[in-house]
N, CA, C and O atoms as a printed pandas DataFrame, in Angstrom:
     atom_number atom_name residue_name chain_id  residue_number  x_coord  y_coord  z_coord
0              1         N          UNK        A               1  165.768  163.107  151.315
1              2        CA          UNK        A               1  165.260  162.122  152.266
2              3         C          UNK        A               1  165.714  162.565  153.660
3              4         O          UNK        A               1  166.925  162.573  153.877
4              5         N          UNK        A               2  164.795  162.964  154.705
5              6        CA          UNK        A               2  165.323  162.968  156.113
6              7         C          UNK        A               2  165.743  162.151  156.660
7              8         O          UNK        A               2  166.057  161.166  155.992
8              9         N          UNK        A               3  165.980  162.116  158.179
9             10        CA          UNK        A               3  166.193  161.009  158.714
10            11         C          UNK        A               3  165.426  159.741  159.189
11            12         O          UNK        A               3  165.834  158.615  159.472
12            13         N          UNK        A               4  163.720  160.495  159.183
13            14        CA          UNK        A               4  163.110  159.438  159.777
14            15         C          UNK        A               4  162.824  158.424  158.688
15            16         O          UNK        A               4  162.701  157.202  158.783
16            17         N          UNK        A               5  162.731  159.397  157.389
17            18        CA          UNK        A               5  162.658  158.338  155.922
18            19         C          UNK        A               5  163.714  157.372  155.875
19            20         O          UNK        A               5  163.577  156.180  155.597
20            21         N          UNK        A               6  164.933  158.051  156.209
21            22        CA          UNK        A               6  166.176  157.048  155.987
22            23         C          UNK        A               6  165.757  155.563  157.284
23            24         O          UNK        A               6  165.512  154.369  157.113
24            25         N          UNK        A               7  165.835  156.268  158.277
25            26        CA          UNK        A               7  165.306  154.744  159.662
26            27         C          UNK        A               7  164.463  154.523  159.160
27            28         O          UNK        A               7  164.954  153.534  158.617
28            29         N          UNK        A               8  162.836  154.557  158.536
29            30        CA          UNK        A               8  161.733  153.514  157.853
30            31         C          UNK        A               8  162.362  152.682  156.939
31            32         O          UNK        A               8  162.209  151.463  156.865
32            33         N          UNK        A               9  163.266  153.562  156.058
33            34        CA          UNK        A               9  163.687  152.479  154.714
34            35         C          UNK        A               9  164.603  151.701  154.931
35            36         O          UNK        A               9  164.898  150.898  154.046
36            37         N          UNK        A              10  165.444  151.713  156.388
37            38        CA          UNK        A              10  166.755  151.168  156.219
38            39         C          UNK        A              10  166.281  149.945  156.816
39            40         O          UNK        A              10  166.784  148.919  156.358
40            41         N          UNK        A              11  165.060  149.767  158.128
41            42        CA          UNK        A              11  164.256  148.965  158.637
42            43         C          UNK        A              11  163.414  148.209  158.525
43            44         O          UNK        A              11  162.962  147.465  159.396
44            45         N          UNK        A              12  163.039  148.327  157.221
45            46        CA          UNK        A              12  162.129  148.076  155.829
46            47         C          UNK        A              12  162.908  146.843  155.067
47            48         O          UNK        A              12  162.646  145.652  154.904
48            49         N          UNK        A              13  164.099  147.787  154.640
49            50        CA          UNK        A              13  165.022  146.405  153.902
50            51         C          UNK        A              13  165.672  145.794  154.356
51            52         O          UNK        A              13  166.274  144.988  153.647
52            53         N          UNK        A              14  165.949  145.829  155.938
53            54        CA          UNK        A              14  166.466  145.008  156.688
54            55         C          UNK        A              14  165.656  143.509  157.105
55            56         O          UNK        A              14  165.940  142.312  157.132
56            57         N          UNK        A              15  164.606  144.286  157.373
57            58        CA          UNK        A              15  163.266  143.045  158.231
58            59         C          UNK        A              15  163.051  142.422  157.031
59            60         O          UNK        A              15  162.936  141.203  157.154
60            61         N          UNK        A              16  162.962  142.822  155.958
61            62        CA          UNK        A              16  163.040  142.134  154.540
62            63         C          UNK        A              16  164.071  140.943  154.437
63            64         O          UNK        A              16  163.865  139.757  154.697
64            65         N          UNK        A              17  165.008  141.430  154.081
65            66        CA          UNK        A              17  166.171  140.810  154.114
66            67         C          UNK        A              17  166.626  139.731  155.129
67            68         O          UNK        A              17  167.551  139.013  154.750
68            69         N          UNK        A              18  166.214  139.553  156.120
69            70        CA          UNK        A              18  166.938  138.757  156.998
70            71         C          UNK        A              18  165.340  138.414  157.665
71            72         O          UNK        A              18  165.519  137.648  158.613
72            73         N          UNK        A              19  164.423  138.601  157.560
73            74        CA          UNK        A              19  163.297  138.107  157.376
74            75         C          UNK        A              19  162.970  137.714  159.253
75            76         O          UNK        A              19  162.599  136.745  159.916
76            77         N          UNK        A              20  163.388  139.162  159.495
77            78        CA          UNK        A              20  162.587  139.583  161.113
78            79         C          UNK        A              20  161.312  140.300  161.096
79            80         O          UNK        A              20  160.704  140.512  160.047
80            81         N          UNK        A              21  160.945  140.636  162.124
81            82        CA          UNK        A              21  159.769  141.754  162.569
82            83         C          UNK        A              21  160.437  143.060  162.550
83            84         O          UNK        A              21  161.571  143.172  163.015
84            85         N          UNK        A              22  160.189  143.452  162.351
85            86        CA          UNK        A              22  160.665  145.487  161.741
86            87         C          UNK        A              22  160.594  145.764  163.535
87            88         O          UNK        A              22  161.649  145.973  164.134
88            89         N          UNK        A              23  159.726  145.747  164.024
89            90        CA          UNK        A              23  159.229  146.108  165.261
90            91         C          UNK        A              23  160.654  145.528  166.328
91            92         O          UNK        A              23  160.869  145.933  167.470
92            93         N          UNK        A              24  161.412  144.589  165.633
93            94        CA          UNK        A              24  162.633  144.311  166.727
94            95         C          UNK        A              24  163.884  145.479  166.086
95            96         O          UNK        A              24  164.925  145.672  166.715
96            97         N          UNK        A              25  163.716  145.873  165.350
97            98        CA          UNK        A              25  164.864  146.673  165.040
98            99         C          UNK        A              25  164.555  148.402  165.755
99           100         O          UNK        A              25  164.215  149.380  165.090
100          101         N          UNK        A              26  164.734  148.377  166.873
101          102        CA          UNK        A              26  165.038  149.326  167.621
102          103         C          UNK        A              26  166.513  150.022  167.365
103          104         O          UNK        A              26  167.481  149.447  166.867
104          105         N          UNK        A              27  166.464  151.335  167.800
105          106        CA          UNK        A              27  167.757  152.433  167.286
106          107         C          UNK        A              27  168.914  151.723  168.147
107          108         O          UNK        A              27  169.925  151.266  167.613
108          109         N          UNK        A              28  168.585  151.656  170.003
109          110        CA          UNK        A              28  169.898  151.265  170.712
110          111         C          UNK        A              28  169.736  149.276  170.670
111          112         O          UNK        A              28  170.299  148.643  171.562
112          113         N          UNK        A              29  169.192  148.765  169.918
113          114        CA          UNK        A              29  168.871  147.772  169.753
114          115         C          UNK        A              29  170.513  146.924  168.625
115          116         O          UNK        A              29  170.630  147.080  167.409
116          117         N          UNK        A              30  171.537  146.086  169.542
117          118        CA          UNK        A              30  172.638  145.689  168.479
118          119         C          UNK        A              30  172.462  145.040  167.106
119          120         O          UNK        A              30  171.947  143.935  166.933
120          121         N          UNK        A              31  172.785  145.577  166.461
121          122        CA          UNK        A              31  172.848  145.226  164.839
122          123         C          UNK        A              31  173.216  144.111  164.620
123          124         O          UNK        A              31  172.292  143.395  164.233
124          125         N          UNK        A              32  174.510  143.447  164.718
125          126        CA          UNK        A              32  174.611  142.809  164.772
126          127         C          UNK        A              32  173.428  140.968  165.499
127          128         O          UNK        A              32  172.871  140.011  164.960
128          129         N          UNK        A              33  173.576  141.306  166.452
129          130        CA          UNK        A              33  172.780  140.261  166.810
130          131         C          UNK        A              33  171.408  140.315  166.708
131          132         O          UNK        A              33  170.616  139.404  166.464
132          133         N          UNK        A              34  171.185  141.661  166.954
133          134        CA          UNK        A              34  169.507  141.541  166.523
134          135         C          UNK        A              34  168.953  140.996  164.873
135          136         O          UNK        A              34  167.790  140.641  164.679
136          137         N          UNK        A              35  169.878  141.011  163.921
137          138        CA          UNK        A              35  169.694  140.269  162.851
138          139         C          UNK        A              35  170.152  138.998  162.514
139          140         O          UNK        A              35  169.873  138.330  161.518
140          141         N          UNK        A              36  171.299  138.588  163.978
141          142        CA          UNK        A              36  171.673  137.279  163.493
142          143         C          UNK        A              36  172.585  137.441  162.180
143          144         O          UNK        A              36  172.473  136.882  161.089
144          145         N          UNK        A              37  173.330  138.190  162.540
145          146        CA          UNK        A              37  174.606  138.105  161.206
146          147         C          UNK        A              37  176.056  137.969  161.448
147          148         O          UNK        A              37  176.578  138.233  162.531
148          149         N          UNK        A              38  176.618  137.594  160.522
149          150        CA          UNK        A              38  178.128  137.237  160.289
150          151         C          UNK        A              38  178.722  137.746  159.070
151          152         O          UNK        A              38  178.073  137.946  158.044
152          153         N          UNK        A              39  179.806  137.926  159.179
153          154        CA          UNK        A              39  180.469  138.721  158.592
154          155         C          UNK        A              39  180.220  138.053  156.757
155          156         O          UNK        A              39  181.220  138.308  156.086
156          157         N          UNK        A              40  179.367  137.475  156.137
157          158        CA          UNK        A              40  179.072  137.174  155.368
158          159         C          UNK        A              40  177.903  137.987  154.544
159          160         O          UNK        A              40  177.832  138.438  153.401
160          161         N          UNK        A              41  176.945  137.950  155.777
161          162        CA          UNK        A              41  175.754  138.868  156.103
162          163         C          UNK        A              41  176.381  140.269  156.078
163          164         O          UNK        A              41  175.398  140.946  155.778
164          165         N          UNK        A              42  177.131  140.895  156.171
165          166        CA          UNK        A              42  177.581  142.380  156.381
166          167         C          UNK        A              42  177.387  142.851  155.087
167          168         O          UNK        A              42  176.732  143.835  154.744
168          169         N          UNK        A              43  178.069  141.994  154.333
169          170        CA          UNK        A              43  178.403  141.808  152.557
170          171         C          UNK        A              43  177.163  142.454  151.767
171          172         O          UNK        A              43  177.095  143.440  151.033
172          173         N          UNK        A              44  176.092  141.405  152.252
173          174        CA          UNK        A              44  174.699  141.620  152.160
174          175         C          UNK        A              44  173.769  143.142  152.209
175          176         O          UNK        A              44  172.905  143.718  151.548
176          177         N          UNK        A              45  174.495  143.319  153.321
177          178        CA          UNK        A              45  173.689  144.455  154.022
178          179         C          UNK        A              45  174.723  145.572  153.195
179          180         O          UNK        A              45  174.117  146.582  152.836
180          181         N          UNK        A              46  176.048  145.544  152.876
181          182        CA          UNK        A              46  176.307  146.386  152.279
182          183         C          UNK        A              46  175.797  146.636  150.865
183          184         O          UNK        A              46  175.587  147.825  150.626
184          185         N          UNK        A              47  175.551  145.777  149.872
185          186        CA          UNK        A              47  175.247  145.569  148.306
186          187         C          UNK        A              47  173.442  146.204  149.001
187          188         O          UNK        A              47  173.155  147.099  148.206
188          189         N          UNK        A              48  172.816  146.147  149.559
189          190        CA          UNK        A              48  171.630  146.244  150.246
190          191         C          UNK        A              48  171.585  148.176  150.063
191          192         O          UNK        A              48  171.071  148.999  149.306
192          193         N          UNK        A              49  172.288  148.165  151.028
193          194        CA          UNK        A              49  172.152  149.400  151.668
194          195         C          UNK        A              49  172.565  150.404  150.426
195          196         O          UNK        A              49  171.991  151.456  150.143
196          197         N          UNK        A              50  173.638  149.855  149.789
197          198        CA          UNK        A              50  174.046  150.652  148.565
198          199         C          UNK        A              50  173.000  150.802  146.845
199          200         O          UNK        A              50  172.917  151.649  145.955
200          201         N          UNK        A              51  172.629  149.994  147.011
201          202        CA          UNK        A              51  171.879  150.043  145.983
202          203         C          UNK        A              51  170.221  150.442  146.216
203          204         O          UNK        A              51  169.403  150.637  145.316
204          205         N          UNK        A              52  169.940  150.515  147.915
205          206        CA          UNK        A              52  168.556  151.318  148.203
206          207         C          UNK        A              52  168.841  152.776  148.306
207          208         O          UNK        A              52  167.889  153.549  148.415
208          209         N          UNK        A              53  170.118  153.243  148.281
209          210        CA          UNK        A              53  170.148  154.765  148.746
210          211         C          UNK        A              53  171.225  155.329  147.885
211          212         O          UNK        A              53  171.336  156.551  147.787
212          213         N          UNK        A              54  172.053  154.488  147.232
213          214        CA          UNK        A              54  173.320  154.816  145.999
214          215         C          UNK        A              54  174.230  155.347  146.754
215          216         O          UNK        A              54  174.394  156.518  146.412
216          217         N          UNK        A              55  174.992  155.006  147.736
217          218        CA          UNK        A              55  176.092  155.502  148.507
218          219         C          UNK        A              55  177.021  154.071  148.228
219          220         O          UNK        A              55  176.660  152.996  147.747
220          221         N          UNK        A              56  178.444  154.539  148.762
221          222        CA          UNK        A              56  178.774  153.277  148.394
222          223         C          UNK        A              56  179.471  153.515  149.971
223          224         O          UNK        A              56  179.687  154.579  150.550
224          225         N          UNK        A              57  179.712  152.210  150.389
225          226        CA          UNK        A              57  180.409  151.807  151.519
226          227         C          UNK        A              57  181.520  151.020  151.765
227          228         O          UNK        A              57  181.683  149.999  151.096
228          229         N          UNK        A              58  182.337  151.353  152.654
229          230        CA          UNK        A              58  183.778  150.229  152.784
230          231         C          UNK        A              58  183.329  149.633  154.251
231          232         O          UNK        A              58  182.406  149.787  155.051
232          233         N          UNK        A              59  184.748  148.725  154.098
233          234        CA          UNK        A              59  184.358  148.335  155.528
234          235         C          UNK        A              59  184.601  148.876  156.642
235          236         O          UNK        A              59  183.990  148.610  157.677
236          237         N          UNK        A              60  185.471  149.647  156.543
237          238        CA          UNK        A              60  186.322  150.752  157.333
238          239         C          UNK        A              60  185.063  151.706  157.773
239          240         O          UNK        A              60  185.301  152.557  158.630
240          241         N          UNK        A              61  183.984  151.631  157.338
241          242        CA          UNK        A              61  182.760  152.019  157.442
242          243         C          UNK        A              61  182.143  151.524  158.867
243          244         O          UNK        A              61  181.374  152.067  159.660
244          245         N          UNK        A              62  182.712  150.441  158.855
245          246        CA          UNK        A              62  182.110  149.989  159.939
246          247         C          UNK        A              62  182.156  149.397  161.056
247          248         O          UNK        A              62  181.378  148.683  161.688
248          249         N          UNK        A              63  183.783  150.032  161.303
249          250        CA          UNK        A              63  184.262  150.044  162.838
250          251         C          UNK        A              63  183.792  151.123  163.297
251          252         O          UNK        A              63  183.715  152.243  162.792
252          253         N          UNK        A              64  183.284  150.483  164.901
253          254        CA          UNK        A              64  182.796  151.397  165.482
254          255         C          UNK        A              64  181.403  151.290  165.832
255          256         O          UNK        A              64  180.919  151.795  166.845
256          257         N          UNK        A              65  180.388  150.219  164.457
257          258        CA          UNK        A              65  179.280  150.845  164.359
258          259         C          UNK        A              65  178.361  149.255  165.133
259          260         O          UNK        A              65  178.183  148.245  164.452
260          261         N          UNK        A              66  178.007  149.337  166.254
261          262        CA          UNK        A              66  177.671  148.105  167.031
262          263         C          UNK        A              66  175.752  148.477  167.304
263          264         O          UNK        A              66  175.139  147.529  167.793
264          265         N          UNK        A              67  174.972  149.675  167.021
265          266        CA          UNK        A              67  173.543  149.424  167.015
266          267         C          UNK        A              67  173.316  150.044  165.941
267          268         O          UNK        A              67  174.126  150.639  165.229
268          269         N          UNK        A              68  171.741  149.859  165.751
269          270        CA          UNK        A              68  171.172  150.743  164.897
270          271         C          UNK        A              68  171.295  152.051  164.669
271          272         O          UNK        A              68  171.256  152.573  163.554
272          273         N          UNK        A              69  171.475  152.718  165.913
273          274        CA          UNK        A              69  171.370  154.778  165.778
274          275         C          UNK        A              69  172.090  154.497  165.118
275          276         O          UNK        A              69  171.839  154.833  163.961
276          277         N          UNK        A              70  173.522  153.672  165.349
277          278        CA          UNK        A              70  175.068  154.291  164.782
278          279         C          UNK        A              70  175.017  154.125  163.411
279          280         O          UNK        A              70  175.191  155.015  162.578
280          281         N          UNK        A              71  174.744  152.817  163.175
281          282        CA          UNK        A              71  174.120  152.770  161.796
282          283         C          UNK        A              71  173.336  153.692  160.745
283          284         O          UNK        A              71  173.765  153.882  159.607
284          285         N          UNK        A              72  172.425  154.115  161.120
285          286        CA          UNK        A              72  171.975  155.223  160.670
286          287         C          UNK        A              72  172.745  156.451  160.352
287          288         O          UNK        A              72  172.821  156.950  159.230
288          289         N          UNK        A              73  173.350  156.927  161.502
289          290        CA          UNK        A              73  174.154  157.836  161.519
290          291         C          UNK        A              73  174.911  157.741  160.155
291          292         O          UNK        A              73  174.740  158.510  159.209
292          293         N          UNK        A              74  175.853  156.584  160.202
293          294        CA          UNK        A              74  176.421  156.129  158.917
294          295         C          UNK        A              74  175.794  156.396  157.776
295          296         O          UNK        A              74  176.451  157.074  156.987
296          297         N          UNK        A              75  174.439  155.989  157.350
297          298        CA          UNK        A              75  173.726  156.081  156.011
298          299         C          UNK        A              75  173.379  157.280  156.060
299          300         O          UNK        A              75  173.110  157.680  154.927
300          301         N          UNK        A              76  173.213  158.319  157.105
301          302        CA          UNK        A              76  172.651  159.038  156.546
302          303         C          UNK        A              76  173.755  160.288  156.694
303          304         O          UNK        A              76  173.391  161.425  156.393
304          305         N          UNK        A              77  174.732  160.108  157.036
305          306        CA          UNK        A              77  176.378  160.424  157.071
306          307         C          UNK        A              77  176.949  160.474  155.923
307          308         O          UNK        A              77  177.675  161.436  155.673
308          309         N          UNK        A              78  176.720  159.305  154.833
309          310        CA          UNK        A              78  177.385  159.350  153.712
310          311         C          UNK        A              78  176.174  160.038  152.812
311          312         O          UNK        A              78  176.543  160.868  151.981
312          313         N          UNK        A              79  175.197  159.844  152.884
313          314        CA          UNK        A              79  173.834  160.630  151.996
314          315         C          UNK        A              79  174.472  162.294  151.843
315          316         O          UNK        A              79  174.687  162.976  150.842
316          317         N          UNK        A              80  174.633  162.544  153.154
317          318        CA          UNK        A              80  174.592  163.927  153.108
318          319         C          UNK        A              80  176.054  164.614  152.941
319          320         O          UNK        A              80  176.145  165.834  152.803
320          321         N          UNK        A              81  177.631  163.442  152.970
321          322        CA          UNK        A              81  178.482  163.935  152.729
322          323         C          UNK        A              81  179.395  164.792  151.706
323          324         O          UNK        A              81  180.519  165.163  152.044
């Protein structure tokens, strides 16, 4: 899977999931608020993210990671690690 596959699918099950417009999830666009989440929601997005791509994630994963690019970076960081 490249990268642009990984940003369609990760944008895909996001706008899914939290039941936005795909079209607001821009790369420098914040993750956090652009989905309206809390640290409950992270939970989510982790069991999410892990079971669309089989990586597994901590949370330690995710200092640091405040938009989408970075995000990505991440998934497709552990894909290829």
């Amino acid at each position: 899977m490249n990268g642009n596959e990984i940003i369609e699918k990760i944008n895909t099950v996001l706008a899914d999931e939290f039941e936005i417009d795909a079209a607001t999830i821009t790369p420098d666009a914040p993750l956090m608020e652009t989905l309206d989440m809390d640290s409950l929601d992270l939970v989510d997005v982790v069991v999410l993210v892990e079971q669309s791509f089989g990586i597994t994630l901590r949370g330690e994963d995710f200092v640091g990671i405040t938009t989408f690019r970075e995000f990505y970076g991440l998934i497709e960081g552990k894909m290829n690690g």
